[in-house]
C-alpha positions in Angstrom: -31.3 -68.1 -37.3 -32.1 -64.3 -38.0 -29.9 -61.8 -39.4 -29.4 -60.0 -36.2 -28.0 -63.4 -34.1 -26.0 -64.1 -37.1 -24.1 -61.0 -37.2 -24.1 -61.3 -33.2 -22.5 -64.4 -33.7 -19.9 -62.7 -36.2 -19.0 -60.1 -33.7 -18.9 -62.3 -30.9 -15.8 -64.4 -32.9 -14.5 -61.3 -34.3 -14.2 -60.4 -30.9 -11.9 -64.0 -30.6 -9.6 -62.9 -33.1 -5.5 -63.0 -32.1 -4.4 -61.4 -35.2 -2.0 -64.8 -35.7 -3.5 -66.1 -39.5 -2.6 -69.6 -38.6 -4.5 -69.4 -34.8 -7.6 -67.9 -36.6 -7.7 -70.0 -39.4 -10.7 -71.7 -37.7 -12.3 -68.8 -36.8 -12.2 -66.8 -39.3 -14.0 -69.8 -41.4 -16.5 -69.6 -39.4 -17.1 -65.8 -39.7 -16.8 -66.4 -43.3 -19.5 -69.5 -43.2 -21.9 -67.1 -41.0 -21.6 -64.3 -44.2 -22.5 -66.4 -46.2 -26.0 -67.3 -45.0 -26.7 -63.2 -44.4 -25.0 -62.8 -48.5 -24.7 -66.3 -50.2 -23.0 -64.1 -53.0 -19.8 -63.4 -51.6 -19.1 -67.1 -52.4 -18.8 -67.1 -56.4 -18.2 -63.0 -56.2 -16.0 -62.5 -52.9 -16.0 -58.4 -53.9 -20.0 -58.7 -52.9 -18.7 -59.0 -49.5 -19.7 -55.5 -48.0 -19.8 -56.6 -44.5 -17.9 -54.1 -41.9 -15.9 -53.2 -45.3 -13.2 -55.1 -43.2 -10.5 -55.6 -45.9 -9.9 -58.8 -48.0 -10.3 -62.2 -46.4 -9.0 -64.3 -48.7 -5.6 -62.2 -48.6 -5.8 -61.0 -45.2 -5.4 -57.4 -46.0 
């Protein structure tokens, strides 16, 4: 998969999102799995994760 159809595919369940933590749960996994394939750092050093610079996802902030 290319970097542009990933970050389609993150937009596209962004788009998905409720605001609800406990209804998103599920997606926002997913957004999280699809960053890690375009930036396999953000697992062991989540502050790597530049993406949209959309706030913590780990606290949900």
């Amino acid at each position: 998969m290319s970097e542009q159809e990933i970050t389609q595919q993150i937009e596209e369940l962004k788009s998905k999102l409720t605001g609800n933590l406990f209804e998103d749960g599920e997606t926002q996994q997913a957004i999280y799995e699809l960053k890690k394939q375009l930036q396999p750092e953000i697992e062991t050093n989540p502050e790597a994760d530049n993406f949209d610079d959309e706030g913590c996802l780990y606290c949900g902030s």
